[in-house]
C-alpha distance (Angstrom), angle and dihedral (degrees) to the residues before:
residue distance angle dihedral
X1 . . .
X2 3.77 . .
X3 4.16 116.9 .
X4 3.62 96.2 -143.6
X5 3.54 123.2 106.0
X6 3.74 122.5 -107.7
X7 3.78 99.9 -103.2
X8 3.62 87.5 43.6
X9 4.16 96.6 49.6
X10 3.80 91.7 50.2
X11 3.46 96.8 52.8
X12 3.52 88.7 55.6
X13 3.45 93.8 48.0
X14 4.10 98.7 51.4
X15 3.54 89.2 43.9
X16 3.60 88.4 52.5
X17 3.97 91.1 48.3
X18 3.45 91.4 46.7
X19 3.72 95.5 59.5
X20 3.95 95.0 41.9
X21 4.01 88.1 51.9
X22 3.74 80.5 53.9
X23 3.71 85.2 61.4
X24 2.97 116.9 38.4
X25 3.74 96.6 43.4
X26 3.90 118.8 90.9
X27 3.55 112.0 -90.8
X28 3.96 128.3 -105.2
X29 3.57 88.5 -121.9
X30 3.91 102.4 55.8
X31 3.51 121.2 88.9
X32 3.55 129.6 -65.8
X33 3.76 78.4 41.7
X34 3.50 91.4 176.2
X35 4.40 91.5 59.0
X36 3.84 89.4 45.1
X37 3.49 98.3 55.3
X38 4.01 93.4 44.4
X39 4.16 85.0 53.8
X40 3.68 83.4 53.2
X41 3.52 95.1 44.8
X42 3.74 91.1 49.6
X43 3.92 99.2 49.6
X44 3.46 104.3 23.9
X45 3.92 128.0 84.6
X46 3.52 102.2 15.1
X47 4.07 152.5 53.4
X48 3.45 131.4 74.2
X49 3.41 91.3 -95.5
X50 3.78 92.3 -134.6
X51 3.96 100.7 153.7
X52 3.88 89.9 49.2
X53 3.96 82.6 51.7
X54 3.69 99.2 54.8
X55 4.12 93.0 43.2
X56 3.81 83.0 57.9
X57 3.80 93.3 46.2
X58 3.57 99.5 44.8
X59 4.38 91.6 43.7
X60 4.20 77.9 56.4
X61 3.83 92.4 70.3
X62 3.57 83.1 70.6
X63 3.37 123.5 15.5
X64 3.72 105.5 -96.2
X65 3.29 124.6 -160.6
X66 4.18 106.1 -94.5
X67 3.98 95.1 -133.8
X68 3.80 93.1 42.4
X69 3.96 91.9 58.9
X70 3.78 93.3 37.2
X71 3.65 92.8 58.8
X72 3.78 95.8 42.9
X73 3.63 94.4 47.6
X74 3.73 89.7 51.7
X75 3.76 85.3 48.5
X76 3.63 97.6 55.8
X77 4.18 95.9 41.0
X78 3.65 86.6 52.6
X79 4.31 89.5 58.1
X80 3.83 83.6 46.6
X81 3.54 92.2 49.1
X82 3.68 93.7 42.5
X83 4.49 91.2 46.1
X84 4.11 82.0 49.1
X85 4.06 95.1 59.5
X86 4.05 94.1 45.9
X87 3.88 89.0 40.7
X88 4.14 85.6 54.0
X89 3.79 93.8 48.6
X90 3.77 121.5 108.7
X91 4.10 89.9 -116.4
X92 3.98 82.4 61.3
X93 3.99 130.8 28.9
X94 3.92 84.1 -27.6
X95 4.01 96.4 -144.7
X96 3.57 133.2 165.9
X97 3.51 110.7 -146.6
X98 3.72 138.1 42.2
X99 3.88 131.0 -178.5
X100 4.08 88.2 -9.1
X101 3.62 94.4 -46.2
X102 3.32 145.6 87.8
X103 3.76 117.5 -85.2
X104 3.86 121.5 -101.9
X105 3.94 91.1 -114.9
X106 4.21 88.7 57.4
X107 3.94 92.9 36.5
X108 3.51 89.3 53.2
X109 3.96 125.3 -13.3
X110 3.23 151.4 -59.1
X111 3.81 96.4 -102.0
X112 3.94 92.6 45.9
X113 3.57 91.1 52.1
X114 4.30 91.0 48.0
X115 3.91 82.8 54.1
X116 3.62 92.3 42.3
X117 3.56 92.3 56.3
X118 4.30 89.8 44.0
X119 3.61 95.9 50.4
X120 4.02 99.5 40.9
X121 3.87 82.3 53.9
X122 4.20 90.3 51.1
X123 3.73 89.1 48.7
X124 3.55 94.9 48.0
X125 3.68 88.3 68.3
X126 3.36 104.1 42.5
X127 3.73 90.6 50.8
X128 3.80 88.5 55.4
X129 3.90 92.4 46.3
X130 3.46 86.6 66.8
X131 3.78 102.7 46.3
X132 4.22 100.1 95.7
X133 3.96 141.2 12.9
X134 3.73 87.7 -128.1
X135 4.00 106.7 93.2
X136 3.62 94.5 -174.5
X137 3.47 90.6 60.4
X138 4.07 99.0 34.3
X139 3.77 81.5 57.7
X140 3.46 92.9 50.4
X141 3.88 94.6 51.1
X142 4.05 86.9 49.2
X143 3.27 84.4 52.4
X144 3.53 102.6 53.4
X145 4.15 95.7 34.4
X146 4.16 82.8 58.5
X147 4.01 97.4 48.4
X148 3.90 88.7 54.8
X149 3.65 85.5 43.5
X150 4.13 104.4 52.5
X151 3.68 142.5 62.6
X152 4.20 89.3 -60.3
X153 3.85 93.8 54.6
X154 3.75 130.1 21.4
X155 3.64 108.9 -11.3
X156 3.81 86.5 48.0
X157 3.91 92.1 51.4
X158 3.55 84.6 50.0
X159 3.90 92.2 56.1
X160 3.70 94.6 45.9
X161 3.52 83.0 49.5
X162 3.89 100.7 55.6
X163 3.61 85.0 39.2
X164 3.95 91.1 64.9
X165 3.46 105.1 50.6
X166 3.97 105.4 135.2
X167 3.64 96.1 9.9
X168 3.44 137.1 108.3
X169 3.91 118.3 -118.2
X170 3.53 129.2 -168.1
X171 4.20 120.3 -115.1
X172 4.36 81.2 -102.4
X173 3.72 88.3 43.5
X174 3.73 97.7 53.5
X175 4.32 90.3 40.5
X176 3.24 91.7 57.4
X177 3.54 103.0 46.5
X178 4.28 86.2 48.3
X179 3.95 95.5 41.8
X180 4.12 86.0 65.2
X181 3.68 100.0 26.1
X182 4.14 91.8 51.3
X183 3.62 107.3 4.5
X184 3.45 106.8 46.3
X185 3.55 84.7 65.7
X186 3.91 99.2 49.1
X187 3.72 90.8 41.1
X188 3.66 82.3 57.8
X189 3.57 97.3 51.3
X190 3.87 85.7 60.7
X191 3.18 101.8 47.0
X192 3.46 93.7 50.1
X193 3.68 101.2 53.0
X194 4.08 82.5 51.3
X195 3.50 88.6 59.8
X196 3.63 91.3 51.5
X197 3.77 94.1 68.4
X198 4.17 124.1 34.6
X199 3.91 112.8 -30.8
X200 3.68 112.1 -80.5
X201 4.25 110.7 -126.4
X202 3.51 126.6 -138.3
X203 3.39 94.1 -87.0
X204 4.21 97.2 58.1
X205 3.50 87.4 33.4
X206 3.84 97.6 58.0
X207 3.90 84.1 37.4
X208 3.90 93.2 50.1
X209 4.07 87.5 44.7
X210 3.96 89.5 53.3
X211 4.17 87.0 53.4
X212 4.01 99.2 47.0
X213 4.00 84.5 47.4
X214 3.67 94.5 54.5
X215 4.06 95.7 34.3
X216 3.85 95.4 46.2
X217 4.23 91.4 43.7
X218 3.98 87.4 48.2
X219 4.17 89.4 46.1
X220 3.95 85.8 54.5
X221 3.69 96.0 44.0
X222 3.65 93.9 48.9
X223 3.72 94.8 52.2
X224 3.74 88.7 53.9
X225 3.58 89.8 52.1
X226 4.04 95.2 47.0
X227 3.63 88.7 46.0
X228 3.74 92.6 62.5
X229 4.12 92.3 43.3
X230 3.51 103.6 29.6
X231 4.05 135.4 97.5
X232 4.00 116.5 -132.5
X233 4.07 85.0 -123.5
X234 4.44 89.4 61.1
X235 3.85 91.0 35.8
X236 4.46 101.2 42.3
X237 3.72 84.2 -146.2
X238 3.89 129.9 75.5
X239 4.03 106.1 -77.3
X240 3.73 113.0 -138.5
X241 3.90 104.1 17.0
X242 4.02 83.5 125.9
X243 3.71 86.6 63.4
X244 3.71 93.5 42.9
X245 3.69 98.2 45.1
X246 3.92 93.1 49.1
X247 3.59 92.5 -114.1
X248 3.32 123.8 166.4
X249 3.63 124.0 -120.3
X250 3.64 145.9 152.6
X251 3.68 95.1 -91.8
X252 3.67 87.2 47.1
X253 3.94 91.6 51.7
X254 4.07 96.5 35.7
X255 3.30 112.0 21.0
X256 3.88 125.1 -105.3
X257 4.12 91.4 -93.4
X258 4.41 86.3 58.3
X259 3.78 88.5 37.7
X260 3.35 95.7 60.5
X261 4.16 90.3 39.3
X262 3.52 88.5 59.0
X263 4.19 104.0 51.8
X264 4.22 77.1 52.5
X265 3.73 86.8 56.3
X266 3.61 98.2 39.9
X267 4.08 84.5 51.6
X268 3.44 96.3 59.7
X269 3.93 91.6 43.2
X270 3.70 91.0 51.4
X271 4.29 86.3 49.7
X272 3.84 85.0 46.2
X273 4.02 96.9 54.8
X274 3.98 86.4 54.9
X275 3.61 103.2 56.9
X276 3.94 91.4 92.4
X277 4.26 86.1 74.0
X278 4.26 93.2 44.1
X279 3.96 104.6 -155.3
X280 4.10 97.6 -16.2
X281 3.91 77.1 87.6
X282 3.60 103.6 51.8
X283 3.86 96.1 109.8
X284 3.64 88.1 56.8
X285 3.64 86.3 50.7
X286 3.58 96.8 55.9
X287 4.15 93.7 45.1
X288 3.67 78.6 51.6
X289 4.16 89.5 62.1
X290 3.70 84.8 35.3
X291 3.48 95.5 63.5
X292 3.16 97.5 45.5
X293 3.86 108.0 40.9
X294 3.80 92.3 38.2
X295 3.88 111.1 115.4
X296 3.56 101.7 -158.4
């Protein structure tokens, strides 16, 4: 387990994504030059990088193989990235700006960002068919990258989501829709960097499944609840379009005080579900707290 302090370890580790992005993502220079340098524009420069941060956490538990969980974690930031620039488009939530700057579809177009989005999700894999020797386990990783990806995790949220514009949905209703459109994705992340290092048993596995649950419910709830007390400026995206586009959310449903009661809640649940792994865990502790005491 790494010395540093927390503040100190995820600097590191952005900066570290940041450059491997830089990488592994087509060059400016290649041809179409103008598609390349809208991926780069899209991933690049920005985001907390929180998906990258809990593949790194999670492929601390045991020792995971550095290159492994850099190229996964670029892998599954680059299907976030790529689910942010359709979600902006006007067919979508139709926003204009996007970690402080405008969104691909208004920096470009709308049929650079469509590609955008298609060939940051082709990348994604191929960077993650490269991350191991093992192809058991590669194809398990693939496996579990796509599932978070599809109709059963994030696109699916995002359907559900579309679908319930102006209506009310129950406090299932809306956990369902946000446990595939934003937790299938972080769940994924941990998984991942588990699979990076030795092969998690059922007992981690359940354990780890029990943490992503409660950290990628929390990461939804808090969004709601910045969204409703935020400024554009803090947030780099427009602050209460939820409001304006009668979506529901869980301050819409609870209330901002219960909101707020509940990502405390879903904290300590999340800290709960990692005792099994004692202080091995403590970085996913901390993105735990991270989550849910960031405010933007």
């Amino acid at each position: 387990m790494s010395a540093l302090l927390f503040q100190d370890w995820m600097r590191n580790a952005q900066s570290g994504m940041e450059d491997v992005l830089a990488t592994l993502l087509p060059p400016e220079t290649a041809a179409p030059a103008r598609l390349h340098e809208a991926m780069r524009y899209a991933v690049l420069d920005g985001g907390k990088r929180v998906r990258p941060l809990l593949v790194f956490a999670a492929g601390e538990l045991h020792d995971a193989d550095r290159n492994a969980l850099a190229r996964a974690a670029a892998a599954v930031e680059m299907i976030h990235a790529y689910s942010l620039v359709h979600d902006d488009m006007p067919c979508m939530d139709d926003d204009a700006l996007r970690r402080g700057k405008p969104t691909v579809h208004v920096k470009y177009d709308e049929a650079t960002a469509l590609l955008v989005g298609d060939a940051l999700q082709s990348q994604a894999f191929m960077v993650l068919s490269e991350a191991g020797n093992d192809p058991a386990r590669t194809v398990a990783m693939m496996r579990v990258l796509a599932q978070a990806s599809g109709s059963a995790g994030m696109c699916g949220g995002q359907a559900i989501d579309l679908a319930s514009v102006g209506i009310t949905l129950s406090l299932a209703e809306l956990e369902q829709m946000h446990r595939l459109k934003t937790g299938a994705l972080l769940r994924a992340s941990v998984m991942l960097g588990a699979l990076c290092g030795r092969m998690p048993d059922a007992t981690e596995t359940a354990a780890l499944d029990a943490y992503a649950a409660a950290v990628g419910l929390a990461f939804q709830v808090v969004d709601d609840v910045l969204d409703a007390t935020a400024d554009s400026q803090t947030l780099g995206k427009t602050a209460g379009k939820d409001a304006v586009d009668h979506k529901p959310t869980y301050v819409s449903i609870l209330g901002l005080e219960q909101s707020q009661a509940l990502a405390q809640k879903l904290r300590e649940d999340a800290h709960r579900a990692l005792l099994p792994f004692g202080d091995n865990a403590r970085r996913l502790r901390e993105l735990a707290d991270l989550i849910v005491q960031r405010k933007a």
